[in-house]
Kinemage of the C-alpha trace (Angstrom):
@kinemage 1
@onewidth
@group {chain A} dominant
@subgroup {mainchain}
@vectorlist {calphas} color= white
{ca unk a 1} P -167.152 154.799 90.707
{ca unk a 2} L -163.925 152.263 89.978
{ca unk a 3} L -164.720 152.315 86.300
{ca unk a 4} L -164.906 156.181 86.136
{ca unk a 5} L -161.394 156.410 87.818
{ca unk a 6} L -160.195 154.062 85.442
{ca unk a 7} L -161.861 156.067 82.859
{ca unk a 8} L -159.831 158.743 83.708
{ca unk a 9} L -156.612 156.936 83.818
{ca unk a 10} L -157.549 156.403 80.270
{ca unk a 11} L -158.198 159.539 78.990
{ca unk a 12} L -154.798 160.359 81.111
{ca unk a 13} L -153.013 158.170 78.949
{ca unk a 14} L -154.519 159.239 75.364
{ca unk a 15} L -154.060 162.619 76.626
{ca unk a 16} L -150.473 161.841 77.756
{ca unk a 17} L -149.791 161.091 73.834
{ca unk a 18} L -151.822 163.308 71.760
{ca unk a 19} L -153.991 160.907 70.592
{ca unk a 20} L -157.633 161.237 69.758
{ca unk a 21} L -160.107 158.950 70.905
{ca unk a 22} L -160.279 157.036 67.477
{ca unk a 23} L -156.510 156.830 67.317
{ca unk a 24} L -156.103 155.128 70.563
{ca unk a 25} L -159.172 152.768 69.757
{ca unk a 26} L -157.142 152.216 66.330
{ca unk a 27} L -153.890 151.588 68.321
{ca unk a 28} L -155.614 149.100 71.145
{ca unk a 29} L -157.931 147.524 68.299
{ca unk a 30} L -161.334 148.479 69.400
{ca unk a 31} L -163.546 151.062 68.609
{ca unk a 32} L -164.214 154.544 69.202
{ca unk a 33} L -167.459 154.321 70.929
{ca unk a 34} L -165.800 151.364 73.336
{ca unk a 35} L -163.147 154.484 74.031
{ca unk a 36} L -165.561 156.477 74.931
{ca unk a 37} L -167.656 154.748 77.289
{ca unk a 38} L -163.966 153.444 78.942
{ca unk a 39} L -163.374 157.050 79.171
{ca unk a 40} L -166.776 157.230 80.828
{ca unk a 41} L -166.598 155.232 83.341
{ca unk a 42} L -169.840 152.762 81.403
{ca unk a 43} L -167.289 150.079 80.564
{ca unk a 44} L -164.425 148.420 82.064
{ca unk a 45} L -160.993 147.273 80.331
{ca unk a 46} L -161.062 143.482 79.868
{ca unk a 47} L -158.184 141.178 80.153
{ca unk a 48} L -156.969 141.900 76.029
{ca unk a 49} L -157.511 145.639 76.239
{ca unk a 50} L -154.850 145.833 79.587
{ca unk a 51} L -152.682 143.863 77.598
{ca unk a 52} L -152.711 145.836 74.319
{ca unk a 53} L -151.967 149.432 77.013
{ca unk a 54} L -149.351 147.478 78.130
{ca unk a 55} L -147.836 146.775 75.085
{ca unk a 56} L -148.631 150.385 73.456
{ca unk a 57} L -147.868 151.964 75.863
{ca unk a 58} L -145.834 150.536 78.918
{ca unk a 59} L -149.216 151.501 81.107
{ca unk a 60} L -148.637 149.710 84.769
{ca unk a 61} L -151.597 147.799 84.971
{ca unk a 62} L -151.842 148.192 88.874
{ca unk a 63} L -151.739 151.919 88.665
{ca unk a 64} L -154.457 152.099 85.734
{ca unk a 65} L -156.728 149.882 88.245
{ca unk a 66} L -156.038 150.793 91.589
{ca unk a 67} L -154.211 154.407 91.097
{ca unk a 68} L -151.333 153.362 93.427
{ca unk a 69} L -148.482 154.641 91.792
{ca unk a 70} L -145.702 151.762 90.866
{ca unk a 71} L -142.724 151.289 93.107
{ca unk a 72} L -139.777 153.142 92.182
{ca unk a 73} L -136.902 150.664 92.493
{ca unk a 74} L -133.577 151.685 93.560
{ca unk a 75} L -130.777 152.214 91.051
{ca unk a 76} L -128.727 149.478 90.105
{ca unk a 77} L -124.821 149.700 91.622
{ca unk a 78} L -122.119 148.509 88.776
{ca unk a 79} L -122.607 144.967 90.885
{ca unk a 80} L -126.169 144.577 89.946
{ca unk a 81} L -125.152 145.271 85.960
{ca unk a 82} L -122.153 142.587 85.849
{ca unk a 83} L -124.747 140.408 87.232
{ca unk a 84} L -127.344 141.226 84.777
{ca unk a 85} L -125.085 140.583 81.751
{ca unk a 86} L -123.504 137.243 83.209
{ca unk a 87} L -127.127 135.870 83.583
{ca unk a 88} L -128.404 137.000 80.206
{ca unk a 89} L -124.696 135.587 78.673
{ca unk a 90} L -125.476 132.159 80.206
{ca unk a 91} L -129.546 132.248 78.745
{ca unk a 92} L -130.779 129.800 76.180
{ca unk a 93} L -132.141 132.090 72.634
{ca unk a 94} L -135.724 132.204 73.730
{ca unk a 95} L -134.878 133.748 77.271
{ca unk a 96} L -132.820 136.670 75.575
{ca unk a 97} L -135.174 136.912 73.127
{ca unk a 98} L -137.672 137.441 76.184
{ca unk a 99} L -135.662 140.407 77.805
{ca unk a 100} L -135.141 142.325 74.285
{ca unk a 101} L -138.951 142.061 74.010
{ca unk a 102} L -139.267 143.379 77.696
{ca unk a 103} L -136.455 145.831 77.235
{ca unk a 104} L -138.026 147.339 74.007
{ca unk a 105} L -140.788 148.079 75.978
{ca unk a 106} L -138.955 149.790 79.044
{ca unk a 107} L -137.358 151.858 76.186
{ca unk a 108} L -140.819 153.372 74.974
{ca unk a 109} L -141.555 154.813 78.591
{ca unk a 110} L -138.610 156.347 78.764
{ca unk a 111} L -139.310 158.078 75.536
């Protein structure tokens, strides 16, 4: 029954950007038929699949298992920005280069 409402997540998702079946299986790197049977409810998304929807497409990987919806966070006052910026100023490379990687994906579901 879990795997069929994750199924449908799924298909929610695919749906959610016009994609065929064999277009999402080209974007996550697995097949059509393994599509399919995830959109089923015969198979369940392992550990590299979650990882790839997360990456595609900014999927919350608590809401495509559980269905809970992800906490909306309150907006940021000007505060909360200044503070933002004076941590990421005083970051080595690799940590900024951490939060553009994060922030790029933010960005694509906003789109």
């Amino acid at each position: 029954m879990y795997s069929e409402e994750i199924g449908g997540r799924i298909k929610e998702i695919r749906l959610a950007h016009g994609l065929s079946q064999r277009e999402l299986g080209q974007r996550l790197n697995t097949s059509t038929g393994h599509i399919s049977w995830l959109e089923a409810g015969k198979a369940m998304p392992g550990g590299e699949l979650l990882l790839q929807l997360y990456r595609e497409f900014a999927v919350d990987i608590n809401w495509l298992l559980t269905g809970n919806e992800p906490e909306v966070l309150p907006r940021e006052s000007d505060n909360d920005v200044r503070q933002l910026v004076d941590h990421y100023c005083r970051i080595d490379v690799q940590g900024r280069e951490i939060i553009r990687i994060l922030a790029s994906y933010a960005g694509r579901s906003a789109v």
